[in-house]
N, C-alpha and C positions, 0 to 999 in steps of 0.2 A: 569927875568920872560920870560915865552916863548912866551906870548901871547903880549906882548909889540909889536907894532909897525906893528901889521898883521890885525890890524883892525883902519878904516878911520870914523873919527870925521863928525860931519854935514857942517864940510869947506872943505872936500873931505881931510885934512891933516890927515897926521900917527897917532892914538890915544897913546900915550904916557900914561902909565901906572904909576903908585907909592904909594907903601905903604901908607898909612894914618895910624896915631895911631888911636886905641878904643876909646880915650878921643877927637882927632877931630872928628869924624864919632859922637859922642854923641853930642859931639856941633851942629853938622852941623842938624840935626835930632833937636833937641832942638829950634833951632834958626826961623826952618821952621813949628815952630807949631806944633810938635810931642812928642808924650812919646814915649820914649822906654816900650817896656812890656817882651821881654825876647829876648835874642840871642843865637846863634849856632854856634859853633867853628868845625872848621874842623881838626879834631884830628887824624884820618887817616896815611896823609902823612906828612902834613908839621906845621898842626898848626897856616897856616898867614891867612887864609881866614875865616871869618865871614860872618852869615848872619842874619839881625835886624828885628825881629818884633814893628812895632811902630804904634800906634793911634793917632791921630787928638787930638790932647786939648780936641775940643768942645766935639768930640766923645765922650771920657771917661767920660765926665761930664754928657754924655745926659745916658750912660750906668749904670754908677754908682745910677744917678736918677732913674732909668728902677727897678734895680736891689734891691734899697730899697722899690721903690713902690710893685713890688711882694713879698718881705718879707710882709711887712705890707697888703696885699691883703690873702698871706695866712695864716697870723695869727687865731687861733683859740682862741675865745674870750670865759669867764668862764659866 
């Protein structure tokens, strides 16, 4: 990759770049308390790069809550 080794880590060393599969990056996301919600492939040129949308755990659960209280708000009662 081109960009390997042209950009400096927060120990001022070379930032060393490398692949990750889809299934670590799902892990790593998962692990730190996140859902994935959807992602983006770079179809274009090469196809390696992704980019992850991801929610908080608690997030989703405070959204999901949000999201049934306004059905039920705008129910129309007989």
């Amino acid at each position: 990759m081109f960009i390997s080794k042209t950009l400096h880590n927060h120990r001022g060393s070379s930032w060393v770049m490398r692949c990750r599969s889809q299934a670590e990056m799902d892990q790593l996301i998962e692990r730190a308390g996140f859902k994935k919600v959807t992602m983006r492939i770079d179809r274009d040129r090469f196809g390696v790069f992704t980019v992850s949308l991801a929610i908080k755990q608690s997030q989703q659960v405070t959204q999901e809550n949000n999201s049934i209280k306004k059905k039920q708000e705008n129910r129309v009662y007989d």
